[in-house]
C-alpha positions, 0 to 999 in steps of 0.5 A: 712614698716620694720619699721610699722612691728617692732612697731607690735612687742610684745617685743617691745610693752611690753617694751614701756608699761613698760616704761610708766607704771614705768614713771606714777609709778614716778607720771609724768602726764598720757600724759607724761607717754604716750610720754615715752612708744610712745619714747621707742617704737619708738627707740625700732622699729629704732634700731631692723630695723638697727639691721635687715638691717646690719645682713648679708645675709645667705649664700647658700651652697656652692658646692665643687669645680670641676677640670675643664676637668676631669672626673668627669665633664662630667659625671656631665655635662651629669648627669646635662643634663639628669636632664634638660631633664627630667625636661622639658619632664615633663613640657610639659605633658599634664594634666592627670594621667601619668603627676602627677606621673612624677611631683611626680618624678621631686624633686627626679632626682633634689635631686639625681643631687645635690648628684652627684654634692657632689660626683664629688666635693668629686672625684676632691678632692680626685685626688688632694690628690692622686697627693700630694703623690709621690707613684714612689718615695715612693716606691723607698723610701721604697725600700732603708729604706728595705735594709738598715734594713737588715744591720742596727746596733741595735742602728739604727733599731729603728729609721730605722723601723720607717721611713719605717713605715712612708713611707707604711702610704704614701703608704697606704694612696694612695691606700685608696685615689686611691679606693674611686676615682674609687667608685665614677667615677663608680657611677658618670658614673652609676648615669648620664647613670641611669638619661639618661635611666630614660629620655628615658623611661619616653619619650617612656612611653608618646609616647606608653601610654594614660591618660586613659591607663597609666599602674601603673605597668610601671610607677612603675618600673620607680619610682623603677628605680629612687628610685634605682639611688638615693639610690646607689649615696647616698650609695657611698656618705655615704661610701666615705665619712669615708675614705676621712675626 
């Protein structure tokens, strides 16, 4: 069949017509003039087919790397789970109005999960770093390099204001790691608890409501709610992500 499908090819094609039509230029009989362009064609088609076959696969993104145990799993986990319910209260709605509106949802809350995936990913990174640096010994540091400056000679300050320099970037570093791990469990915590909100009203909203009763205006506020859960884990991904490259 991928064989069938590269004799078909209009690159290969084109060559083999060329072949033979330079073969009959040379003035070979018009049947050996075929047999060139059909043998062109047939080792243009075998090698385009072992070509494709050694092309590796293409890779599916990979998702950054959660600590096992942290924080930020559970709230992954209960964000997953949220996703998970909503997808399965929406397959089980019966045909009808509300049903539509809650599929139009469904790509959204899977969009809004894979951006909270990112996030934990980036919240595990980020308490790795924050582990690398010392900031009790940085600050003990920082402390010494400080009062041997008082009493530094002229010929040592330099090199003195240096390392103090060197030692407030650790410091500074720690508190900029230490922000963006706290805006982004805040947001994990906040995404996850918005998706198990969003589940609960769309449940009571089947519940309460008919096909022939659905009211755009709740099932707007839903689409708003959502809407406003998406935004705000995209937010802190785009604001995360500066202080963490």
């Amino acid at each position: 069949m991928k064989f069938a499908r590269e004799l078909a090819e209009p690159w290969g094609l084109l060559l083999a017509a060329t072949s033979a039509g330079v073969a009959w230029a040379v003035q070979l009989p018009v049947v050996a003039a075929v047999g060139v362009g059909v043998a062109v064609l047939a080792a243009w088609a075998g090698v385009a087919v072992a070509t494709r076959e050694k092309e590796p696969p293409p890779r599916e993104a990979r998702l950054p790397d959660v600590t096992p145990g942290s924080a930020e799993e559970t709230w992954l986990h209960r964000a997953s789970a949220a996703a998970d319910g909503f997808a399965s209260l929406s397959g089980s709605l019966a045909s009808g109005p509300l049903a539509e509106r809650v599929a139009d949802m469904e790509p959204v809350v899977r969009e809004t999960l894979s951006t909270l995936q990112r996030l934990a990913g980036r919240a595990s990174a980020t308490g790795q770093a924050l582990a690398r640096v010392d900031l009790d010994a940085v600050a003990h540091e920082r402390r010494r390099l400080q009062r041997e400056l008082r009493t530094a000679r002229p010929e040592v300050r330099g090199d003195l204001e240096q390392a103090l320099t060197a030692v407030q970037a650790q410091a500074d570093v720690h508190t900029r790691l230490s922000g963006a791990r706290d805006k982004l469990l805040a947001q994990l915590q906040s995404g996850a608890l918005g998706l198990d909100s969003l589940v609960a009203r769309v449940a009571e909203l089947t519940a309460a409501t008919t096909d022939v009763a659905v009211d755009t205006g709740a099932v707007r506020e839903l689409s708003d709610q959502l809407e406003g859960i998406r935004q705000g884990v995209l937010e802190t991904e785009q604001a995360t992500r500066k202080p963490l490259g």
